[in-house]
C-alpha positions in Angstrom: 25.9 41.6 199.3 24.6 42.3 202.7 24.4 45.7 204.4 26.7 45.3 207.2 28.2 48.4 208.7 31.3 47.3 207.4 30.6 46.2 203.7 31.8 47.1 201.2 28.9 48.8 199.9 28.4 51.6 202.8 31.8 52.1 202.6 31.2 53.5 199.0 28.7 55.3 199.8 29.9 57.1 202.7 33.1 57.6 199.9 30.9 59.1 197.9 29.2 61.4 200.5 32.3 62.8 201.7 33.2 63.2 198.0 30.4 65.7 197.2 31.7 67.5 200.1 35.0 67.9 199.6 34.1 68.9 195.6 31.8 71.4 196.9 34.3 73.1 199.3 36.9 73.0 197.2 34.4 74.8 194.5 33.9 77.1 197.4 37.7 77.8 197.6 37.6 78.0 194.1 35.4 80.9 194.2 36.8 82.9 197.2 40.2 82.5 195.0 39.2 83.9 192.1 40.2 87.7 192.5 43.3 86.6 194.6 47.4 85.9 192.7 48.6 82.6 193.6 51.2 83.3 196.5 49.7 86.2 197.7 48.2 85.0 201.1 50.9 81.7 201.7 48.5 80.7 204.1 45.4 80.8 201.4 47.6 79.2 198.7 48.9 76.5 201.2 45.3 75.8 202.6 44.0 75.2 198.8 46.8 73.0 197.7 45.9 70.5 200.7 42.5 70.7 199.9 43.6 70.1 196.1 45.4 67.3 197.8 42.6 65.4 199.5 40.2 65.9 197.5 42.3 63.5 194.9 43.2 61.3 197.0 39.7 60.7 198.5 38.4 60.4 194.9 41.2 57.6 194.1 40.2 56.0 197.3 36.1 56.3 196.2 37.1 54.6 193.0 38.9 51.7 194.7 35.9 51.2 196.7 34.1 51.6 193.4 36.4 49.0 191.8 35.6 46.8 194.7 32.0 46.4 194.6 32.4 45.5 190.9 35.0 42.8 191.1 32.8 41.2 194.6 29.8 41.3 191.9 31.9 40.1 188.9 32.3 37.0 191.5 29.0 36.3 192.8 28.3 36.1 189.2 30.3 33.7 188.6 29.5 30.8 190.9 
């Protein structure tokens, strides 16, 4: 597998940076919402849920790249 700016393998990894980043703000929200109901402040609750939001659908996109690197190995291995 080369290194190219576009392979597959930075991909992941830049996937997987940006994962540890959305985790940890959303751990971050997590805290700051942990004295507040759920409704109170629209804008708060509204702001989390689309944070909720990306941060699964970045993580089902890091796992397709995951995916991805494994099925390009599984062929490489076999020819």
């Amino acid at each position: 597998m080369s290194d190219e700016s576009g392979s597959p393998r930075n991909k992941f990894r830049f996937h997987f940076v940006v994962e540890i980043v959305l985790i940890a703000a959303l751990a971050l929200y997590m805290v700051l919402a942990k004295g507040q109901v759920v409704g109170d402040d629209l804008v708060f609750t509204v702001a989390g849920a689309g944070l909720m939001a990306l941060v699964t659908y970045w993580t089902l996109s890091t796992l397709r790249g995951g995916l991805e690197i494994m099925a390009l190995r599984a062929r490489s291995l076999k020819h």
